[in-house]
C-alpha positions as a printed Julia matrix, in Angstrom:
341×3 Matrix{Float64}:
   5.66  -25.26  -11.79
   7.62  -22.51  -10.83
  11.3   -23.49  -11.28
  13.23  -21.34   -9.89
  11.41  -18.18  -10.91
  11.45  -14.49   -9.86
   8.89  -13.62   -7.91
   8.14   -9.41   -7.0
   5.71   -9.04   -3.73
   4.17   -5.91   -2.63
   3.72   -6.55    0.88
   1.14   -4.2     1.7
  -0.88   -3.26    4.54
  -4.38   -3.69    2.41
  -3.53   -5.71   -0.13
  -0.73   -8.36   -1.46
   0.38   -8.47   -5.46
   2.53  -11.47   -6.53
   4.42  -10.35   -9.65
   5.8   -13.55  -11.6
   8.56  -13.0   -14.59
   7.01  -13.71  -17.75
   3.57  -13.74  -16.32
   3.33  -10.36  -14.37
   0.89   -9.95  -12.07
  -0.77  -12.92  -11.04
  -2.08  -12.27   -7.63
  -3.92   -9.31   -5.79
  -6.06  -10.19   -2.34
  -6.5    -8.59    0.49
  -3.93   -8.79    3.81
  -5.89  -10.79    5.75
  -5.76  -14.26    7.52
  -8.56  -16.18    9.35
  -7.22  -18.08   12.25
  -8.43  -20.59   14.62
  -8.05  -18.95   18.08
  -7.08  -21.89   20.18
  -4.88  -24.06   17.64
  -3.56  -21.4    15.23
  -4.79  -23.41   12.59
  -5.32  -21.15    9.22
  -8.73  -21.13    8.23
  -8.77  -18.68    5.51
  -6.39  -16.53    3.69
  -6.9   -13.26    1.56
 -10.7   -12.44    0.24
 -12.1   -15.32    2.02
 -10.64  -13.97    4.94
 -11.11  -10.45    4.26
 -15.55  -11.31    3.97
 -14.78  -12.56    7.98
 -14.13   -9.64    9.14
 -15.61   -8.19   11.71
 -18.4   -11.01   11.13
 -16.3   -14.1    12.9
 -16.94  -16.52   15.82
 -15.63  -16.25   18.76
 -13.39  -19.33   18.33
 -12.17  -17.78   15.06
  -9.69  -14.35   14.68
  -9.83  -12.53   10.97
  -5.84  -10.55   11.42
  -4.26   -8.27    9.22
  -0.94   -8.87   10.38
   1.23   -5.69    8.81
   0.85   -2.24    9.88
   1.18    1.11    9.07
   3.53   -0.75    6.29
   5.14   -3.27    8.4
   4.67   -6.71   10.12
   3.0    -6.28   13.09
   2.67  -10.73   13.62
   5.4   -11.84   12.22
   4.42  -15.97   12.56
   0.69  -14.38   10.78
   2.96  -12.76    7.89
   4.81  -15.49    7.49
   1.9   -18.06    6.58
   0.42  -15.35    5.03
   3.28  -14.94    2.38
   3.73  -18.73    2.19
   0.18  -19.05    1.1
   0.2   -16.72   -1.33
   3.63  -17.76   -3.0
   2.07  -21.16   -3.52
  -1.17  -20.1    -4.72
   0.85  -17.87   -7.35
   2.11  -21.38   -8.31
  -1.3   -23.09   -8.57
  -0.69  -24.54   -5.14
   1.95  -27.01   -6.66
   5.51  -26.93   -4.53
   8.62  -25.27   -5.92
  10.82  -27.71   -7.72
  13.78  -24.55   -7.1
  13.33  -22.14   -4.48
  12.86  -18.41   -6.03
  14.59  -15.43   -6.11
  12.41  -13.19   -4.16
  11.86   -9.02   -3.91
   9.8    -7.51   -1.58
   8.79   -3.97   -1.39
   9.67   -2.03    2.13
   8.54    1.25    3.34
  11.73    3.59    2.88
  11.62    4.62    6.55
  11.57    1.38    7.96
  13.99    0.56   10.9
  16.79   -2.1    10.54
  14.65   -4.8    12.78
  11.55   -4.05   10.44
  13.59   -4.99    7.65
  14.95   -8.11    9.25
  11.54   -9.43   10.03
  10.23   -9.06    6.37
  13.15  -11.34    4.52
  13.03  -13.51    6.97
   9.8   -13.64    6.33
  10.55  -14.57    2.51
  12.82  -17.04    3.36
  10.66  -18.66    5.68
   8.22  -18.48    3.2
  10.21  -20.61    0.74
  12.6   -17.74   -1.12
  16.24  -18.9    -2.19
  17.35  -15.27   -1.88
  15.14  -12.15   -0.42
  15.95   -9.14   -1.94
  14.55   -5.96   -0.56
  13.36   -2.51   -2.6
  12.01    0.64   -1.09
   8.27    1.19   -2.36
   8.91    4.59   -3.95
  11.88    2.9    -5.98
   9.53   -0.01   -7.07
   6.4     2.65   -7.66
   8.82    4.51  -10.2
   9.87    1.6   -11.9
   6.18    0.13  -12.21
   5.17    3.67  -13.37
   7.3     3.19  -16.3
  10.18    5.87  -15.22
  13.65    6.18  -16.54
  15.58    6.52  -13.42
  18.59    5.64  -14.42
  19.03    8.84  -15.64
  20.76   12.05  -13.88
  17.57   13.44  -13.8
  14.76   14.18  -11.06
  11.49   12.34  -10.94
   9.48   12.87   -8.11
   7.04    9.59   -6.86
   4.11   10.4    -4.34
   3.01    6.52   -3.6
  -0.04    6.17   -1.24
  -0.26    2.68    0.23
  -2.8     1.71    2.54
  -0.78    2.04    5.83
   2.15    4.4     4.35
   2.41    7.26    1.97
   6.24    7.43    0.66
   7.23   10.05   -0.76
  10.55   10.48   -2.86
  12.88   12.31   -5.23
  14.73   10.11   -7.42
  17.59   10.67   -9.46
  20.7     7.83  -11.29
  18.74    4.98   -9.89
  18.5     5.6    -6.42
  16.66    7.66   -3.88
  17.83   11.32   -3.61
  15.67   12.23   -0.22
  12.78   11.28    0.78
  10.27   10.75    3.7
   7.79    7.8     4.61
   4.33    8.5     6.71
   2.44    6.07    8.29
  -0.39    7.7     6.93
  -2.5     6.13    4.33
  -5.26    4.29    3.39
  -6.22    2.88    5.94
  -6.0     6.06    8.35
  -8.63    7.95    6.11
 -10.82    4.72    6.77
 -10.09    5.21   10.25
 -11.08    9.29   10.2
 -14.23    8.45    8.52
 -15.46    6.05   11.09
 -14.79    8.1    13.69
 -16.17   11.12   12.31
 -19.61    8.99   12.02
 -19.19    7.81   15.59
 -19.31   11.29   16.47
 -21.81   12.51   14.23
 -24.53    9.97   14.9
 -23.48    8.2    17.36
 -23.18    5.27   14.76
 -20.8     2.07   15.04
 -19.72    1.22   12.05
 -17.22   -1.03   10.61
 -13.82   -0.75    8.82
 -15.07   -2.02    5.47
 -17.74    0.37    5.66
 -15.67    3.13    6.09
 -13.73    1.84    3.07
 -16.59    1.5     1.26
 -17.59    5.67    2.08
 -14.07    6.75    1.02
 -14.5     4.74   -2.51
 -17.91    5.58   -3.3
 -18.25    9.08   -2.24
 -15.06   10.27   -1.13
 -13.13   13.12   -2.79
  -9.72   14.85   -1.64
 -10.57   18.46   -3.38
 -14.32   19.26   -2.86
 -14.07   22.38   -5.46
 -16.06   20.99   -8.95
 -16.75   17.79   -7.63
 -20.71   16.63   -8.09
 -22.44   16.23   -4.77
 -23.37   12.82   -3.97
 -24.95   10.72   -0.73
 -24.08    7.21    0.53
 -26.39    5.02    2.38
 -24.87    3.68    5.3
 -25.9     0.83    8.01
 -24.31    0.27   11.36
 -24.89   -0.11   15.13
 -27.04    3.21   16.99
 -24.49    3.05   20.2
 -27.39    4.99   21.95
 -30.16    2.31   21.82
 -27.79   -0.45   20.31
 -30.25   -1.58   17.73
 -28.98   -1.27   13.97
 -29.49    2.08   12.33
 -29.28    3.74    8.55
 -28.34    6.97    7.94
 -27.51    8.94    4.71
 -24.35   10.42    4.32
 -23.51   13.36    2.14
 -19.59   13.64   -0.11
 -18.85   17.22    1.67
 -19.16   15.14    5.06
 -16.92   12.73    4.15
 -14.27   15.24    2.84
 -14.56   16.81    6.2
 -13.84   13.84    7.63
 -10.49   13.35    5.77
  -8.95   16.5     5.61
  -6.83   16.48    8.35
  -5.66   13.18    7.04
  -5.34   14.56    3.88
  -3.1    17.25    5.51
  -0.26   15.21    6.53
  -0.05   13.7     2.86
   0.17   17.46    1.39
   2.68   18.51    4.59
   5.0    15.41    3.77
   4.83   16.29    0.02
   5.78   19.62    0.55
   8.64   18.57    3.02
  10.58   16.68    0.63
  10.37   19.1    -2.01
  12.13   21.81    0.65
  14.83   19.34    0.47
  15.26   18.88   -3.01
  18.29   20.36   -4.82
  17.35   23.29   -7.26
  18.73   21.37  -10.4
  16.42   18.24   -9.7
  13.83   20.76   -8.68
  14.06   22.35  -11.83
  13.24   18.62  -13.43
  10.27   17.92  -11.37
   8.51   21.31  -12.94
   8.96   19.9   -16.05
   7.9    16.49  -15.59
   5.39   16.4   -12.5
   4.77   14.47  -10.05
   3.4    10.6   -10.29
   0.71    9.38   -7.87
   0.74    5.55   -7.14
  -0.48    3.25   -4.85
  -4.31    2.68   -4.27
  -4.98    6.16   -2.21
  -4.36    7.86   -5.99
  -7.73    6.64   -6.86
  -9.05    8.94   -4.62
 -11.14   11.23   -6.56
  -9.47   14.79   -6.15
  -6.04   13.47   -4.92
  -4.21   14.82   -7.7
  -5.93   18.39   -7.95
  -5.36   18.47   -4.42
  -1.33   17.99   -4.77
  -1.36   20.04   -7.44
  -2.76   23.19   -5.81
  -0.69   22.53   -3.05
   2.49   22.38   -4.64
   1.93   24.33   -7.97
   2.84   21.75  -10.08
   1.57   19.14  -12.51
   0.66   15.7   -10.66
  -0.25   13.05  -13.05
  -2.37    9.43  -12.11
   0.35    6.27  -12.91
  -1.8     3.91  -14.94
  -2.66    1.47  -13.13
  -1.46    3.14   -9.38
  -2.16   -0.15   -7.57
   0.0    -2.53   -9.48
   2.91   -0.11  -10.18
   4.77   -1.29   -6.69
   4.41   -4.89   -7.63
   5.02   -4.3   -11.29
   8.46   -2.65  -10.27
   9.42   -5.34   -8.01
   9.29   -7.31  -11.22
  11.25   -5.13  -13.18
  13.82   -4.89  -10.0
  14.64   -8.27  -10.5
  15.85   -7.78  -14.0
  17.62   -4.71  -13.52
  19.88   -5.04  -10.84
  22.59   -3.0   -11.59
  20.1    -0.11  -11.53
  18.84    0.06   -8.47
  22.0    -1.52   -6.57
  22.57    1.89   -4.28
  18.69    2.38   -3.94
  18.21   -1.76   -2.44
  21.32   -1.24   -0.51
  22.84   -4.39   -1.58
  20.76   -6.1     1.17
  20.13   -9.8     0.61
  19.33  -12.89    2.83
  20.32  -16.39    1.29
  18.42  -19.39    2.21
């Protein structure tokens, strides 16, 4: 039983990761929840409801209630969390409520901030700490930030990219897109619709970008990806093959915005921290750096070393976890915002 625990969420538009103290991770699903249409009733939560989509009923709904990085049905969210906070319990009920730190897009507005801790304490927190993503990336990544030195965090979520400079524990400047993951699914189903006139689904699209999908073409082996869908001609189902350099075209412009935002925030940067980045690089997290190409592509575009976090999707949730221990640290960076139950 968890008694009184800490508890580290990454609250992300694709997926959830429950970090528990002295267990670390011991949760990572999908952001999805099955729903009864008419009495609301949850049906399925997480993979289960993530295998619904797009394949349900009419009497039953498969949501994904945050995005572009924040709650877009807040009653959804909440079951959502509750669920999962339970399940990272063995389904057994808290004997003390938890402390509770949840990861938030750093350019989210004060009423998007509201909703997610009440959101924890709904979902059974004692307190609801909040952490900006690029904060909790570093920390998961296994950076000193404590120090008065620059580290530079490029963390690519699936419905935000944030992007930040950090420096004494806190974040120096930065800037948050909601551009991510999920938007280069997006591009690549389009770009299919348009090229053959083929309907096909979001998990395909997924499925294109992880297969055969590459952010820097240059060097990288050709492959091709059979794909089924819906001929919106005829409407009968169709295959066609698609090739890697098809896909890249159809997430450039995406791309784009993530090397625009990058560049942005290093305008801003202060020569002295500047300076520090050169030295040490700049660390990709989140599960877009597992695009094949992402960091070549940075690094081009910046002229600087970028470097893979081991482990880019669990470094958010990971630093949650670490947040919780270290406080004092990141007190300017969480700015001292807390909701008791």
């Amino acid at each position: 039983m968890l008694t009184g625990s800490d508890i580290g969420v990454d609250l992300g538009t694709a997926n959830v990761l429950v970090f528990v103290k002295g267990k670390g991770i011991v949760l990572h699903e999908p952001s999805v929840v099955a729903m009864d249409k008419e009495s609301g009733r949850v049906i399925a939560v997480g993979a289960e409801a993530r295998r619904m989509l797009g394949r349900t009923p009419g009497n039953i709904i498969a949501i994904r209630p945050l995005r572009d990085g924040v709650i877009a049905d807040y009653d959804v969210t909440e079951k959502m969390l509750r669920y999962f906070i339970s399940k990272a319990d063995g389904g057994k009920k808290f004997f003390f409520r938890p402390r509770i730190m949840v990861c938030i897009p750093s350019g989210v507005t004060g009423v998007e901030e509201r909703a997610v801790r009440q959101a924890a304490i709904q979902a059974g927190a004692k307190e609801a700490h909040l952490i900006e993503e690029p904060l909790a990336a570093a920390l998961g990544a296994g950076l000193d930030i404590s120090q008065p030195s620059g580290s530079m965090v490029v963390d690519i979520g699936g419905g935000t990219t944030d992007i930040a400079v950090l420096s004494l524990g806190g974040i120096v400047c930065s800037k948050s897109l909601r551009v991510g993951g999920d938007k280069i699914d997006e591009a690549i189903v389009k770009y299919i619709r348009r090229e053959y006139s083929l309907a096909i689904g979001e998990r395909t699209g997924e499925e294109l970008k992880m297969e055969i999908g590459t952010a820097h073409l240059q060097g990288a082996e050709d492959k091709t990806m059979e794909i089924r869908g819906r001929d919106m001609l005829s409407g009968l189902p169709k295959a066609v093959i698609v090739s890697r350099r098809q896909v890249h075209e159809a997430i450039k412009e995406t791309l784009e915005l993530i090397v625009g935002g990058v560049k942005e925030v290093l305008e801003r940067t202060s020569p002295e921290l500047a300076a520090d980045i050169v030295n040490k690089g700049i660390i990709a997290t989140g599960g877009g750096a597992l695009l094949e190409g992402i960091d070549r592509l940075l690094s081009i575009e910046t002229g600087l070393p970028v470097y893979i976090a081991d482990d880019p999707l669990s470094c958010v949730a990971k630093g949650t976890g670490r947040a919780l221990n270290n406080m004092g640290i990141i007190s300017a960076a969480s700015r001292g915002k807390v909701v008791r139950k």
